[in-house]
KOLDRENGU-139240 format. One record per residue (C-alpha): residue number from 1; x, y, z. Coordinates in steps of 0.25 Angstrom, whole numbers, always signed. Layout:
BEGIN
nr NUM	x X	y Y	z Z $
...
//
This chain:
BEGIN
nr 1	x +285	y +211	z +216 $
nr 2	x +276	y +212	z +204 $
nr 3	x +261	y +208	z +206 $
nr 4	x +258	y +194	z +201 $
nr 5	x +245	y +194	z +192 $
nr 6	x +238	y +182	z +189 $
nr 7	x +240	y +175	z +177 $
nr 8	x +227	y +173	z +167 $
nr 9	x +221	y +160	z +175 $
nr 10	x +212	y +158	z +163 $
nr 11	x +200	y +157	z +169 $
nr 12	x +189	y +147	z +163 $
nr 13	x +176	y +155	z +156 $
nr 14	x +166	y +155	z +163 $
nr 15	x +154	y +147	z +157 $
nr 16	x +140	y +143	z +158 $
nr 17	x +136	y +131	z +163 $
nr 18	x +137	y +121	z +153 $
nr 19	x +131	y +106	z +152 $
nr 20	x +145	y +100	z +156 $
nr 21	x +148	y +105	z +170 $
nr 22	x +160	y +99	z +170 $
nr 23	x +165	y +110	z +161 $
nr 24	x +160	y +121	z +171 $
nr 25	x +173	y +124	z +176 $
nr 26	x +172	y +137	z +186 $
nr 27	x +155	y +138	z +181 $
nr 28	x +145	y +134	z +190 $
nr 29	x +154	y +134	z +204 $
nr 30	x +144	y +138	z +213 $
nr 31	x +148	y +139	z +227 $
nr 32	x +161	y +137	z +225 $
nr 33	x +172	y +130	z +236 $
nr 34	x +185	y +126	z +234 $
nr 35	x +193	y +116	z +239 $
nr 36	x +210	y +115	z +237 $
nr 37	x +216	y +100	z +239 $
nr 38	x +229	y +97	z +232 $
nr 39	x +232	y +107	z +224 $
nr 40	x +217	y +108	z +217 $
nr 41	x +206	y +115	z +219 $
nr 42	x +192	y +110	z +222 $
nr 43	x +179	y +118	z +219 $
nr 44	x +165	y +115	z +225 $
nr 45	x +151	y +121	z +221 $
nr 46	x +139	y +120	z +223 $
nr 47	x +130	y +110	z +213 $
nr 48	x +128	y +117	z +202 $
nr 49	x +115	y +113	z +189 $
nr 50	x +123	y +105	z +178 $
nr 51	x +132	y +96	z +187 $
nr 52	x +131	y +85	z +194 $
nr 53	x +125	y +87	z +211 $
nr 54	x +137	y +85	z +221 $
nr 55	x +145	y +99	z +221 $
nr 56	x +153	y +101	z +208 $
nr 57	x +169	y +100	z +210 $
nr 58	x +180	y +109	z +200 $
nr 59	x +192	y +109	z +203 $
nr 60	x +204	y +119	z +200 $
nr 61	x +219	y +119	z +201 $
nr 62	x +220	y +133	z +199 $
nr 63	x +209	y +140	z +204 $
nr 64	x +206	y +144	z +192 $
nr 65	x +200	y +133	z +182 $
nr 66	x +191	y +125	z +187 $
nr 67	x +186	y +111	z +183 $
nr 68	x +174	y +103	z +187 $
nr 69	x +179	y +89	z +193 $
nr 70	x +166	y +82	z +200 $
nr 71	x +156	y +82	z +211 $
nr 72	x +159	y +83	z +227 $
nr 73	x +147	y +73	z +228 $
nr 74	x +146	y +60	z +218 $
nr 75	x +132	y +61	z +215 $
nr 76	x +131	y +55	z +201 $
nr 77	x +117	y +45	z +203 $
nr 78	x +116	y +47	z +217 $
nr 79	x +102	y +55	z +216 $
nr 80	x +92	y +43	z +216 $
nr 81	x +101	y +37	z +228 $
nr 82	x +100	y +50	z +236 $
nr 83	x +84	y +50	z +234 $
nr 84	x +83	y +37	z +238 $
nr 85	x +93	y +41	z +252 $
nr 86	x +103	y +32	z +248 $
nr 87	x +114	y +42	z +249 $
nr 88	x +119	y +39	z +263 $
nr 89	x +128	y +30	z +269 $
nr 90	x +140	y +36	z +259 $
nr 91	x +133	y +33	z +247 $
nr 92	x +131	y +45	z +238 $
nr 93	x +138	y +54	z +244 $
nr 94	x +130	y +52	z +256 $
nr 95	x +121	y +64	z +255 $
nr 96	x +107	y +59	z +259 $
nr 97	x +106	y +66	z +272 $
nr 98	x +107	y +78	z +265 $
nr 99	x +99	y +76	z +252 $
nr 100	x +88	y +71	z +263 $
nr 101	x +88	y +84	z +269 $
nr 102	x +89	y +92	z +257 $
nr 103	x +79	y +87	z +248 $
nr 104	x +69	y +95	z +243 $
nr 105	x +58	y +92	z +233 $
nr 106	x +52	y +103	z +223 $
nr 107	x +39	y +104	z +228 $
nr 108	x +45	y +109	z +241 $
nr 109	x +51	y +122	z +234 $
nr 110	x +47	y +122	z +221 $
nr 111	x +62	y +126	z +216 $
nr 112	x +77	y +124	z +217 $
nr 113	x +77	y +109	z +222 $
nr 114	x +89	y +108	z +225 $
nr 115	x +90	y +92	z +232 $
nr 116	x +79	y +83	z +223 $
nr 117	x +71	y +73	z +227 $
nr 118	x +79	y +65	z +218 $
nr 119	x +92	y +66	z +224 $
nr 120	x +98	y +77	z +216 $
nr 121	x +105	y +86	z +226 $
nr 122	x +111	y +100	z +223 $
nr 123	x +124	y +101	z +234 $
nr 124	x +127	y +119	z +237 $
nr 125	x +140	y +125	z +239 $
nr 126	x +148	y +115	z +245 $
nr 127	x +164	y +115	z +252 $
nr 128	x +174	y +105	z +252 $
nr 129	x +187	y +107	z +261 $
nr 130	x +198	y +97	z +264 $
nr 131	x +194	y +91	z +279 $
nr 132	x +201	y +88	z +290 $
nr 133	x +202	y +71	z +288 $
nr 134	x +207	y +74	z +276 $
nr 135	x +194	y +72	z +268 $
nr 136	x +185	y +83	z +258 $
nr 137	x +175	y +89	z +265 $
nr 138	x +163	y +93	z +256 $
nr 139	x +154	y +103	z +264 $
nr 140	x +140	y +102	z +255 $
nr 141	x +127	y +107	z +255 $
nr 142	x +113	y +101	z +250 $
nr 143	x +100	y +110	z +251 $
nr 144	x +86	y +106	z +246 $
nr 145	x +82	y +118	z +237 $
nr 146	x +87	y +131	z +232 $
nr 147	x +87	y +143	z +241 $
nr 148	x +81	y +135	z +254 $
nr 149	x +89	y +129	z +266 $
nr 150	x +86	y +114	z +266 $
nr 151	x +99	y +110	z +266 $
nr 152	x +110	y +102	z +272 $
nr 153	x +126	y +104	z +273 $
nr 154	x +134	y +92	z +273 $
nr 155	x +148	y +87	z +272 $
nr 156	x +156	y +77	z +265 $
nr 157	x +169	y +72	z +263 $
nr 158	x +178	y +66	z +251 $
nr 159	x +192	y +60	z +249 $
nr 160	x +193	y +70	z +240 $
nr 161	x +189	y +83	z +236 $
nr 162	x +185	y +80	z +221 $
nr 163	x +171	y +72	z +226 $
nr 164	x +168	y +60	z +232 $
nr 165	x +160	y +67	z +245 $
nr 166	x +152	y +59	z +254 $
nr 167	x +143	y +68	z +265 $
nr 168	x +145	y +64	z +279 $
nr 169	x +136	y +74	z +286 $
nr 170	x +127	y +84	z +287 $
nr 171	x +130	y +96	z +294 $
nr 172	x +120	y +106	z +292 $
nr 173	x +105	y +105	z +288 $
nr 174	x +94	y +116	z +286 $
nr 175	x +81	y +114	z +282 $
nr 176	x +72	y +121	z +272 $
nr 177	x +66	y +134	z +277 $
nr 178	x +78	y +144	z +282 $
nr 179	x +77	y +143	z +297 $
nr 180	x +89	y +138	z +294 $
nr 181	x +103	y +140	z +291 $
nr 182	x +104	y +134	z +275 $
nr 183	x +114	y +123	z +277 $
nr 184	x +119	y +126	z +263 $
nr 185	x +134	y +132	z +258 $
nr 186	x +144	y +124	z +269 $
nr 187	x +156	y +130	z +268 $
nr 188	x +169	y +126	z +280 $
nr 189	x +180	y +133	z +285 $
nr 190	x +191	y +129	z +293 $
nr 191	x +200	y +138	z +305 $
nr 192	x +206	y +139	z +317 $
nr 193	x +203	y +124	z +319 $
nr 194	x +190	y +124	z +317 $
nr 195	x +179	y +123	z +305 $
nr 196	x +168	y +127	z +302 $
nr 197	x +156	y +127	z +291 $
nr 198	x +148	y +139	z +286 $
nr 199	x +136	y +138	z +280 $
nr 200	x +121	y +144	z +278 $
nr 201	x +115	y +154	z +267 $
nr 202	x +100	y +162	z +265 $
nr 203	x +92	y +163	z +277 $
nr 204	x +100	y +162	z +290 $
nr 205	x +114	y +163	z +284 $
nr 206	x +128	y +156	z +286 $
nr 207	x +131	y +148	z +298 $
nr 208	x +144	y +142	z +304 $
nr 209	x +148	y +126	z +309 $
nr 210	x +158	y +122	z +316 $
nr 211	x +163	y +108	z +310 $
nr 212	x +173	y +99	z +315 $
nr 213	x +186	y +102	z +306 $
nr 214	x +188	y +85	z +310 $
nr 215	x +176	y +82	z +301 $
nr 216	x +171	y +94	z +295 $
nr 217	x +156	y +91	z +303 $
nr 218	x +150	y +99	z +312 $
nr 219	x +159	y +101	z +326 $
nr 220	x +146	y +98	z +332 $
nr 221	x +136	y +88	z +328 $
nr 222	x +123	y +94	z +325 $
nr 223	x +110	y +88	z +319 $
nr 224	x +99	y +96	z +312 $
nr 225	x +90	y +86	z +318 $
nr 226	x +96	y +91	z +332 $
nr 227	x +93	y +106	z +327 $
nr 228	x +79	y +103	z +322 $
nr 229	x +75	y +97	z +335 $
nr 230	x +80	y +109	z +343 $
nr 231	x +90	y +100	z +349 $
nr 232	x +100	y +111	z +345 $
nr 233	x +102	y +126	z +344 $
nr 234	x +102	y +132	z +328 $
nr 235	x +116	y +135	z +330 $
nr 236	x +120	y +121	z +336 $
nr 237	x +115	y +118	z +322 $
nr 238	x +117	y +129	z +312 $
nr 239	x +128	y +135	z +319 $
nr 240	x +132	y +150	z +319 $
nr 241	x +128	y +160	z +311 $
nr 242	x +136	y +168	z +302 $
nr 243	x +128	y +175	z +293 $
nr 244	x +113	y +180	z +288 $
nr 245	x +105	y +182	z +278 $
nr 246	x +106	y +180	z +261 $
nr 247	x +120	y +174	z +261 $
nr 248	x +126	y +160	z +259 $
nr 249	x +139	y +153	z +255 $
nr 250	x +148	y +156	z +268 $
nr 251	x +162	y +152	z +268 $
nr 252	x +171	y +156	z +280 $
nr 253	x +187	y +158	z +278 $
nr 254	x +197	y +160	z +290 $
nr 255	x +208	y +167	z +289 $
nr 256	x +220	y +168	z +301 $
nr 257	x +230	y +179	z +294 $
nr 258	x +222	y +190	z +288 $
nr 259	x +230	y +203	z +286 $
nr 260	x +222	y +215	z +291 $
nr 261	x +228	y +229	z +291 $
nr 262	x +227	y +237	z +306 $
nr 263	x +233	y +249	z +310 $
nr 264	x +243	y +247	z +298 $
nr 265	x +248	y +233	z +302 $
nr 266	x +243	y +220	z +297 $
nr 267	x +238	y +211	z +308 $
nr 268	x +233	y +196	z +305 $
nr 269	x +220	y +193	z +309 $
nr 270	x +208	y +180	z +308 $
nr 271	x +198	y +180	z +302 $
nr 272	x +186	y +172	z +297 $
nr 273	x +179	y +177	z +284 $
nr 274	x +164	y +173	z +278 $
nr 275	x +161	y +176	z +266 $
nr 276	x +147	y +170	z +260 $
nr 277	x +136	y +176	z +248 $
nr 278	x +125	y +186	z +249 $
nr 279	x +114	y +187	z +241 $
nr 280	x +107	y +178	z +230 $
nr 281	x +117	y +170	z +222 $
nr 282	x +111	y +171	z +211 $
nr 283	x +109	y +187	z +210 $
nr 284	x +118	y +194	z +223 $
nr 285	x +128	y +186	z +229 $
nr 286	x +140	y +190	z +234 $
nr 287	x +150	y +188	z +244 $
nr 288	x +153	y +194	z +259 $
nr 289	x +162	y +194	z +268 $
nr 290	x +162	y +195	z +281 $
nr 291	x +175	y +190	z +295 $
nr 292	x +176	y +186	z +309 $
nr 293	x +184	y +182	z +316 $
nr 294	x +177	y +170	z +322 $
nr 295	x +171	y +159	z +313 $
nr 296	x +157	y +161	z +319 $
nr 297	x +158	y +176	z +317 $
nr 298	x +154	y +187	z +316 $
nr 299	x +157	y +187	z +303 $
nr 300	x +157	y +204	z +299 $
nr 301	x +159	y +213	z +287 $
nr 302	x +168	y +224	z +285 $
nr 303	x +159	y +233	z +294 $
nr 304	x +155	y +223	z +306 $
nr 305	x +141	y +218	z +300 $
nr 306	x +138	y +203	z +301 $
nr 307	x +135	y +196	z +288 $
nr 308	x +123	y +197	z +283 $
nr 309	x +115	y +197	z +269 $
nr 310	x +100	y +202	z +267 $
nr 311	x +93	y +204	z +254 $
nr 312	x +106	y +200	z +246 $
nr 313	x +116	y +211	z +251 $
nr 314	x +121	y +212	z +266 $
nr 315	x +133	y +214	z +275 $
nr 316	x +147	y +208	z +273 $
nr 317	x +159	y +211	z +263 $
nr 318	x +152	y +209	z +250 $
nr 319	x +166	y +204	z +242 $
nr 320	x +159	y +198	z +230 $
nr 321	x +147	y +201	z +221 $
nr 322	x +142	y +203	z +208 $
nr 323	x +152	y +212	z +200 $
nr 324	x +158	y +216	z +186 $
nr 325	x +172	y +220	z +181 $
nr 326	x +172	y +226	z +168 $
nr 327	x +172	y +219	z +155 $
nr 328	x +168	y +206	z +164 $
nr 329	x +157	y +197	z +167 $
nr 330	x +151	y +201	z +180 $
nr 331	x +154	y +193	z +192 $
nr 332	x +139	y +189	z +196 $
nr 333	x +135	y +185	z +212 $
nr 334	x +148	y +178	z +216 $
nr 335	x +145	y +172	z +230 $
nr 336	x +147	y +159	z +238 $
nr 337	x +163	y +159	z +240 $
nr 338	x +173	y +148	z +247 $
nr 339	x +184	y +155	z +254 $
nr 340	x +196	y +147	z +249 $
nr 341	x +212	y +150	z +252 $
nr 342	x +220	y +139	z +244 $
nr 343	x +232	y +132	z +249 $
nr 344	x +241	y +143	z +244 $
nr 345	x +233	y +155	z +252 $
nr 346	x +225	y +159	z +242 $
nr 347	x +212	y +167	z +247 $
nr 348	x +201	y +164	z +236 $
nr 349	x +187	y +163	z +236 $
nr 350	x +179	y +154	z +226 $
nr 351	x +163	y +157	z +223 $
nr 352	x +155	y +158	z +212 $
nr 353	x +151	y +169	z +203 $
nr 354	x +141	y +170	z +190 $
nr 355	x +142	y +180	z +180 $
nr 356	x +129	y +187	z +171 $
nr 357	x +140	y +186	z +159 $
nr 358	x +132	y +176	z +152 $
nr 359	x +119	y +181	z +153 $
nr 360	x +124	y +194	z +149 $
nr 361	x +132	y +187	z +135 $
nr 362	x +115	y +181	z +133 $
nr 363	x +122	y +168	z +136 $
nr 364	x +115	y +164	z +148 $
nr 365	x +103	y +167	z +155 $
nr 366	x +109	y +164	z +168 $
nr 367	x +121	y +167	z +176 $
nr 368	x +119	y +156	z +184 $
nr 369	x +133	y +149	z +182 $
nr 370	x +144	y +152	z +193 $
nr 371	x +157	y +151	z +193 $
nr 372	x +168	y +147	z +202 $
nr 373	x +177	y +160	z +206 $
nr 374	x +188	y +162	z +215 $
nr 375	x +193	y +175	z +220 $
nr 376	x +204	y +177	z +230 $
nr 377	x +202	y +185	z +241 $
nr 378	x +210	y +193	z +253 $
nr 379	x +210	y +202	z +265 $
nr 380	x +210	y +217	z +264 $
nr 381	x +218	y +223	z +273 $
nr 382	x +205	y +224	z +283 $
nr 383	x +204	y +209	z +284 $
nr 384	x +193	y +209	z +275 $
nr 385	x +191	y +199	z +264 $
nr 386	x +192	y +203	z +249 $
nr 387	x +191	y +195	z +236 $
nr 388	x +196	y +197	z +223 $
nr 389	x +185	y +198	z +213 $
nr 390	x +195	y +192	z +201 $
nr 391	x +195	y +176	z +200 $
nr 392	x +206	y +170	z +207 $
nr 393	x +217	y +169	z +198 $
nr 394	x +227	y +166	z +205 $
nr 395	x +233	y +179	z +210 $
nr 396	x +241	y +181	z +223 $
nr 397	x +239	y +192	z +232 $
nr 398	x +250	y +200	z +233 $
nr 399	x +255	y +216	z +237 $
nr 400	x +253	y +226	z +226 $
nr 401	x +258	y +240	z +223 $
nr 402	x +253	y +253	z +222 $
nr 403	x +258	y +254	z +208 $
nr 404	x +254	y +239	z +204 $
nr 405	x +240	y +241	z +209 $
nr 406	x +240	y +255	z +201 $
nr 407	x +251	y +249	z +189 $
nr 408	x +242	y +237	z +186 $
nr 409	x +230	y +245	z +178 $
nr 410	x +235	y +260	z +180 $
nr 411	x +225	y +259	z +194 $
nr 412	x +213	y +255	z +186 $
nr 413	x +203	y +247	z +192 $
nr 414	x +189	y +240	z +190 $
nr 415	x +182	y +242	z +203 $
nr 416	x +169	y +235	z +208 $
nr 417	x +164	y +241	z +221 $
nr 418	x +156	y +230	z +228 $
nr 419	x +142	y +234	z +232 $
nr 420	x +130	y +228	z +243 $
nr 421	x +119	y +228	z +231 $
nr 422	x +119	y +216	z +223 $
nr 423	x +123	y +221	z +208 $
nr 424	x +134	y +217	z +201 $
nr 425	x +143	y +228	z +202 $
nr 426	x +152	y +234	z +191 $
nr 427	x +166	y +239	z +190 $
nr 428	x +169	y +250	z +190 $
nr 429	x +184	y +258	z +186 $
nr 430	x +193	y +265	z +198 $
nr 431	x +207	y +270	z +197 $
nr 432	x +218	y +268	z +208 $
nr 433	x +226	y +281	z +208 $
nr 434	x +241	y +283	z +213 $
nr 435	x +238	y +292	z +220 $
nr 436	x +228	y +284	z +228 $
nr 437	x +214	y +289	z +223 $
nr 438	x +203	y +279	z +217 $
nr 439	x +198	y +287	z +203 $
nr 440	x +187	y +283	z +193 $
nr 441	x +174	y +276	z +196 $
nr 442	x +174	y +276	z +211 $
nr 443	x +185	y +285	z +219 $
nr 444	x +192	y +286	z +230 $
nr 445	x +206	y +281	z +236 $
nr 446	x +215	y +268	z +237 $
nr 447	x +227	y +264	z +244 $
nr 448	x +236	y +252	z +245 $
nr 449	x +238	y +245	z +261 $
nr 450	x +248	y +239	z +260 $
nr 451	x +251	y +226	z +250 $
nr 452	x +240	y +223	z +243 $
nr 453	x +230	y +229	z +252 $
nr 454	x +221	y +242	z +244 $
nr 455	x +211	y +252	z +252 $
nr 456	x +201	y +261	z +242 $
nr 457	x +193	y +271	z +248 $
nr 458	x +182	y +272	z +240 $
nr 459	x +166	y +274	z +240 $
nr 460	x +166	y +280	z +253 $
nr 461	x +172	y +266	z +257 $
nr 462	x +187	y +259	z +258 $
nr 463	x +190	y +246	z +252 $
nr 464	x +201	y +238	z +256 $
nr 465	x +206	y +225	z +250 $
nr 466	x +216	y +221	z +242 $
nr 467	x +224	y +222	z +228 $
nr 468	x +225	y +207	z +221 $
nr 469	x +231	y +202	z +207 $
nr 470	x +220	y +196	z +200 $
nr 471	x +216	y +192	z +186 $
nr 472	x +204	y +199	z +179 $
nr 473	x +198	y +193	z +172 $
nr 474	x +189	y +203	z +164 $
nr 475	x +204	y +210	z +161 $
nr 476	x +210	y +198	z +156 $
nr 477	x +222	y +202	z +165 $
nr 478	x +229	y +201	z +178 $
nr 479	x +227	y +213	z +187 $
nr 480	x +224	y +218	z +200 $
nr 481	x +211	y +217	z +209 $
nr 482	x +208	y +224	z +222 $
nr 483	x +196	y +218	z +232 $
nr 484	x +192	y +227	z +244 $
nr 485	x +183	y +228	z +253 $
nr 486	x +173	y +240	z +259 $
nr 487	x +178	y +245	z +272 $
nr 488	x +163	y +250	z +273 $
nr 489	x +157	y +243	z +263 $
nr 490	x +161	y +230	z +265 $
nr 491	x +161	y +228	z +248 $
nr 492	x +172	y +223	z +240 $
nr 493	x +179	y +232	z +230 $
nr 494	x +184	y +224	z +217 $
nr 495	x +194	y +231	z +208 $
nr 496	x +200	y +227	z +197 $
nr 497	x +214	y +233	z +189 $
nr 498	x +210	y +237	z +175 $
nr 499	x +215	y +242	z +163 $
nr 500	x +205	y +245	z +156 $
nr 501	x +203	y +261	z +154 $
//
């Protein structure tokens, strides 16, 4: 059977923010989590400058286009009504045990004042799933200030996964100064008839709850009150760790039937996969991946080490970072993912990414504008997680040939070779030969598995991942990608088909 390519999804430009952010489509999507309910598609981000406070909502039938449709929270005039604590008892939105603990004056930081005196709040990184009664439930997080840890993580619910959320508790608070968990970047997963939150960024790193999958709320009542007061242990509080160091935006996935290649037979194997973001958001990040098999851990790399992240770079399956395909704007510190397998089984991941393309055009000083990108992702034949570097567009994973992978651009490809450093890294050209040699800028050797399944020796390492239909964009055209992982390096290998000589 013939590959089926993509068509041309006709992707919305990419713009700079403009007054009206209700014409932002895909721009200014920061943290990104999606949410499927009757066959559309619900995007959640973090608050962004421009719009109004309460976690902007697109929405998407496609995947593809994106439109804004309104706010989680209905917050229109309720600032002087939360400064004067009158947003309890179900009036608006019911957020004053929050803002109470969150609020932080200038004078006590000097700069990024993130909940005012006057009410204003500025809500991070939220996620919406569809609960157990039936109801929406909005997983959101408040914090005082920029880059500290005063911050609270709360949940509430709708009737309806287009607005209307009221909180109904607090589950998770951390005061300033880091001696703490930040209760910032909720995000919940559900498996084997349990749930669970993950959550946590700088300073002591991502931690895991159990919840109660009956009301979404902690499985076992805790009060930071009771914690202050030593009544309870850190971890009766705070719960296990996952994690260290400079990293943030955790989001746990299970899977039950992963393919993995043994002894030349397929087994099925369970496991659980966390992926989160090293590094500064604004000048590093990128995303790793590490598995266990237990939702508490150990979550490991390709080469057993525990995740961890130190002066931006670290251990962990760097998948994502800062790269560039010829002829393209360069894909700048993508970071802070959902995991996301829609109704249909596709595997995606959505997260934001910014691009320098405007401050190189002299349009911009700033490249602080980030946009909502999916990408869909997959197992090598390892187990191992790889993502497609192309936006999803919607392609099906599906077997190749030898002679389609060599047929489609007489075996030439763009390659980007992941690095541990921070720069963007730029393409660079191979050739897959027939006769199973790797010529050009980089050499070495390649062989299909089996299906869709490619190893490449390469670089004194071996990559293994997977050959995918996709859409390139820089190209204009339908072609085929391949994403693989390091055996020894733990860092992804992009490769696009070209035909360009």
């Amino acid at each position: 059977m013939a590959i089926r390519f993509p068509k041309n999804p006709k992707f919305n430009q990419l713009r700079m923010r403009t007054p009206d952010y209700t014409s932002w489509q895909e721009g200014c999507a920061h943290d990104p989590s999606l949410l499927e309910w009757e066959g559309k598609y619900y995007a959640f981000s973090t608050d962004a400058f421009g719009a109004p406070s309460g976690y902007q909502i697109r929405v998407s039938e496609d995947l593809l286009h994106w439109e804004y449709l309104g706010t989680a929270f209905d917050l229109e005039g309720a600032a002087e009504h939360i400064r004067k604590g009158e947003a309890k008892n179900g009036k608006y939105c019911n957020l004053q045990e929050a803002f109470d603990w969150c609020v932080t004056h200038s004078r006590e930081v000097g700069y990024g004042v993130c909940t005012r005196p006057d009410g204003v709040m500025s809500f991070w990184a939220p996620h919406c799933v569809r609960g157990t009664d039936g109801k929406f439930w909005l997983y959101y997080c408040l914090t005082g200030y920029f880059g500290g840890s005063k911050s609270v993580i709360g949940l509430a619910k709708s009737d309806r996964p287009d607005g209307g959320f009221c909180s109904e508790e607090i589950l998770v608070k951390s005061p300033a100064g880091w001696r703490t968990p930040n209760a910032i970047d909720p995000q919940v997963f559900f498996a084997e008839g349990r749930m669970f939150l993950i959550y946590g960024s700088f300073g002591l790193g991502l931690y895991l709850l159990e919840l109660d999958p009956k009301t979404g709320k902690r499985k076992t009542p805790r009060a930071y009150e009771d914690f202050d007061r030593k009544a309870i242990s850190f971890e009766d509080y705070y719960g296990t760790h996952l994690a260290s160091g400079s990293l943030e935006g955790g989001v746990i996935h299970y899977h039950d039937d992963v393919p993995v290649l043994e002894n030349g037979a397929w087994v099925r194997k369970k496991y659980y996969y966390l992926m989160c973001s090293y590094g500064s958001l604004s000048s590093v990040y990128n995303i790793r991946c590490g598995r266990s098999e237990r939702p508490e851990g150990p979550y490991t790399d390709v080469n057993g080490n525990p995740l961890v992240c130190s002066t931006d770079i670290g251990t962990g399956n760097k998948l994502l970072g800062s790269m560039r395909f010829e002829d393209a704007p360069d894909r700048f510190c993508p970071g802070h993912n959902d995991m996301f397998v829609t109704e249909r089984g596709v595997k995606l991941i959505s997260y934001h990414c910014r691009t320098n393309y405007f401050i190189e055009q002299g349009l911009s000083r700033s490249n602080n504008f980030h946009y909502l990108f999916l990408g869909q992702y997959d197992f090598n034949a390892d187990g191992w997680l790889v993502v497609n570097a192309n936006r999803y567009a919607g392609e099906e994973l599906q077997d190749v040939t030898e002679e389609e992978l060599l047929g489609i651009s007489a075996g030439r490809f763009e390659a980007v070779f992941l690095e541990q450093g921070t720069a963007t890294v730029n393409s660079v050209r191979v050739r897959l030969l027939n006769d199973g040699t790797l010529e050009g800028a980089k050499k070495g050797t390649w062989r299909l598995l089996h299906g869709r399944y490619i190893e490449l020796s390469v670089n004194d390492d071996v990559f293994r991942g997977v050959v995918m239909p996709a859409w390139l964009e820089n190209q204009n055209a339908a072609g085929l990608t391949v994403t693989a992982l390091g055996v020894r390096s733990g860092m992804a290998l992009h490769m696009n088909s070209t035909n360009k000589i």
